[in-house]
C-alpha positions, 0 to 999 in steps of 0.5 A: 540541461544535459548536465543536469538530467545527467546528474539526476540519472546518476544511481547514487542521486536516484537513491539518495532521492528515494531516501528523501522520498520515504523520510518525507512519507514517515513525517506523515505517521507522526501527525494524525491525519484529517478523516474523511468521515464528517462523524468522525471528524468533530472528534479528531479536531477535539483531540488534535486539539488537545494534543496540539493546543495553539499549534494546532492552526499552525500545523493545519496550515501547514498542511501536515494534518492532510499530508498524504494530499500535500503537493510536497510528497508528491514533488518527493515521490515524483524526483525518485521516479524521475531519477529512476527513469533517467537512470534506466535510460542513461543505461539504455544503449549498453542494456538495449543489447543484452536484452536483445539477446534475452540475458536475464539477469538484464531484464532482471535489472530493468524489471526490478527498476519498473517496482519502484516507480510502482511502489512509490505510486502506491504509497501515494494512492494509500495516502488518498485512502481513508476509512469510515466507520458505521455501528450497526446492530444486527439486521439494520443496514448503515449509511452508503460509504463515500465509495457508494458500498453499504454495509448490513450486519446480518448476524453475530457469533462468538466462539469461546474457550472452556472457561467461557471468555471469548476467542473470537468475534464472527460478524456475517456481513453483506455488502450492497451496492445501489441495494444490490447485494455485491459481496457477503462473508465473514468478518473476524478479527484481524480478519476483513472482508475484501471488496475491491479496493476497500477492506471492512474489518471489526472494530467495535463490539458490545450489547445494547439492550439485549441486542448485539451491536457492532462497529464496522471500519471500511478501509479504502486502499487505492495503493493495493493493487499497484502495490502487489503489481510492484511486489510481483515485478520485484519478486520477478526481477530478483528471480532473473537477477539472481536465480536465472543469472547465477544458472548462467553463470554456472552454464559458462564456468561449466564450459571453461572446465571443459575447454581446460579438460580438452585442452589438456 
């Protein structure tokens, strides 16, 4: 038994599962995932269909239309976490002193080794994530989302260059909670408007009678916040590694060249 956590806390395995982890979170990209939105689902299996012809079944039973939710990534994304740890604890009785004596580059390492559980964690929870859709034209409220938040188009705006085609789309959304107002702002394109985890964006534009109607996409991203949690704790890692460790460094060259100046 302790061959093999041994083995598993060897850096080389730690990465070369991590490698393993992403091939298997980029196999998901390749086939288009089942939505959440019973509106919208009807025609993913109508163009999975399409696409996929007989080997649509297969690739449902599979699980590749849900692999985001398939025990096989969260198996590959567990091993790197797995080894990552051990790895960090085989490490532990030489790192425990030097980070005793607050040696930067040190905890740089142990900071920077605490992102990538964080990272792999989000990429799992974005895959839980999904998105809904509702067409809405100004003034009407669509139906609640599956996250409990409603969405009202309160009014729509388009900017335009000189020559009168269109800059930009501005859509005044305000979002409701148990019809309760929680958030209100603009959306533009490429630009959402944030409420927590979900993220609703403009995707659709026209006029129906005169009247301006639009799409909205709510995004759910529960990977978000571990996400910029891992990223900042990378950020802070690399900051002591490199930065406070090369001033170290430096402090301790500075010390020999005035021994030497003494000596001589």
């Amino acid at each position: 038994m302790r061959r093999v956590i041994r083995w598993f806390g060897r850096p080389k395995v730690a990465a070369a599962l991590l490698l393993l982890a992403l091939v298997v979170v980029a196999l998901g990209t390749f086939f288009p995932q089942r939505p959440d939105d019973p509106a919208a689902l009807a025609r993913w299996e109508e163009a999975a269909r399409a696409r996929y012809g007989a080997l649509a079944a297969p690739l449902e039973r599979l699980g590749l239309f849900r692999w985001y939710t398939s025990p096989v990534l969260w198996v590959a994304l567990a091993l790197p976490v797995l080894a990552t740890v051990l790895c960090t604890l085989n490490r532990w009785p030489g790192l425990w002193p030097c980070l005793l004596r607050l040696s930067a580059p040190h905890w740089g390492t142990l900071v920077a080794h605490l992102a990538l559980p964080l990272f792999l964690v989000a990429l799992a929870l974005s895959g839980l994530g999904g998105h809904e859709d509702r067409t809405l034209p100004v003034g009407e409220t669509g139906a609640a989302l599956a996250s409990g938040l409603a969405l009202r188009c309160d009014a729509v705006s388009l900017e335009r260059y000189p020559d009168g085609s269109v800059a930009d789309y501005r859509v005044d959304v305000t979002v409701l909670e148990d019809g309760r107002e929680v958030r209100r702002g603009t959306v533009r394109l490429n630009v959402p408007l944030k409420v927590g985890d979900v993220a609703v964006f403009l995707y659709g534009y026209t006029v129906q009678e005169g009247r301006p109607v639009v799409t909205l996409r709510a995004v759910r991203d529960p990977g978000y916040v571990p996400f910029l949690v891992g990223g900042g704790l990378f950020l802070l890692g690399l900051i002591l590694r490199w930065v406070a460790g090369d001033g170290g460094r430096g402090a301790q060259s500075g010390e020999s060249e005035e021994s030497v100046n003494g000596e001589t």
